[in-house]
Structures are given as C-alpha cells and as structure tokens.
C-alpha positions as CSV (number, residue, x, y, z in Angstrom):
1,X,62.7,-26.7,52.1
2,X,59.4,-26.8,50.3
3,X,57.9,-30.9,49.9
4,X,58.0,-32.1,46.4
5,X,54.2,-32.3,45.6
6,X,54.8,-35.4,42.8
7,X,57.0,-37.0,45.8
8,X,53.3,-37.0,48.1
9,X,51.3,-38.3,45.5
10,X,53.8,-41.2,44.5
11,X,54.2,-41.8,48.4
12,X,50.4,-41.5,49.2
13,X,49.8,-44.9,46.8
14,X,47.4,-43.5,45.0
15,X,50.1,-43.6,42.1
16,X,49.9,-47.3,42.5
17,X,46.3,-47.3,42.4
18,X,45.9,-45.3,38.9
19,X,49.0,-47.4,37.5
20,X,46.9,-50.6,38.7
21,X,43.8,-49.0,37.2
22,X,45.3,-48.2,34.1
23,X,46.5,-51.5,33.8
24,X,43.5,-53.6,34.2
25,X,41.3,-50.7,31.7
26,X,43.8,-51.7,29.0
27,X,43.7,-55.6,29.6
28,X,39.7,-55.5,29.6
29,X,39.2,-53.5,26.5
30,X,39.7,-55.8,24.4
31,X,38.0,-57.8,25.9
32,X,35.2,-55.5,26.0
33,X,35.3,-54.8,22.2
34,X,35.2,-58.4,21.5
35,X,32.1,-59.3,23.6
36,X,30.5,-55.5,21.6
37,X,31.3,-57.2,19.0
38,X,29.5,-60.5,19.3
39,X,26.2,-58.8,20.7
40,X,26.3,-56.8,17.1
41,X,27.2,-60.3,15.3
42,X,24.0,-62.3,17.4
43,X,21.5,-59.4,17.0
44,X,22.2,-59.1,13.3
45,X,21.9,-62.7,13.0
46,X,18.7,-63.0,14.9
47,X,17.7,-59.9,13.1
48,X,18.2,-62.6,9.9
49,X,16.5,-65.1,10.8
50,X,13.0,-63.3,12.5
51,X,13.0,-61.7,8.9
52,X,13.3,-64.9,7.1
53,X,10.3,-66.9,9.6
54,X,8.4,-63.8,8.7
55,X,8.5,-64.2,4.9
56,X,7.7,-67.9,5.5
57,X,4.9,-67.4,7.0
58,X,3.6,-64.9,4.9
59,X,1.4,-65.6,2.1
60,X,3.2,-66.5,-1.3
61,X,1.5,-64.4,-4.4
62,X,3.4,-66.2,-7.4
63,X,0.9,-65.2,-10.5
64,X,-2.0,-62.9,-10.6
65,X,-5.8,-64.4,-10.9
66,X,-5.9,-64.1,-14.7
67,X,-2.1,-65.8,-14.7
68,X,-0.1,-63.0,-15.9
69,X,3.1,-63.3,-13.5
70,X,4.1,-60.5,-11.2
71,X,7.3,-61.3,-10.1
C-alpha cells in the first residue's frame, strides 16, 4: 500500500508547528496594528507641535510699514 502523504506531514509535527505559527501571527496582529498605529498618532503629533515652535519663533509681520494691514 502506498503511505498517505498528508498522514507524514501531520505525523512529522510540522503540522503542529504551522498550526502554532498560525496561531501566534493572528494573536500578534493586532497587536501589531495597534502599536502602527500609535507611531502614525506620535509622529503626527510631533509633526504638530515642531510646526507650531516653528511659527513661534518666527517673526510676526501684522501691518505693513505705511500701516495698511496685510493679513
């Protein structure tokens, strides 16, 4: 009689091994989108506030010499 291939692999453990691999993939992705997601949240807000330090420290042009306003 011929050997049942699937019957090897499942006795060979690598069967286990991808079922435990599979496994812990699923349980860390969320995990992985969640810490994605708070890298995007931190750089947008540092993104924020470098812009923000950067307008106060540049010089403020309110009116024009001859006092006609600009903005």
């Amino acid at each position: 009689m011929a050997a049942n291939p699937f019957a090897d692999f499942v006795s060979s453990g690598m069967f286990l091994d991808m079922v435990i691999g599979m496994a812990m993939g699923m349980a860390a992705s969320p995990l992985l989108m969640k810490g994605i997601r708070t890298l995007r949240h931190r750089r947008k807000i540092d993104k924020l506030f470098h812009e923000i330090a950067q307008r106060r420290n540049a010089p403020q042009f309110d009116s024009m010499p001859n006092g006609s306003d600009i903005f």
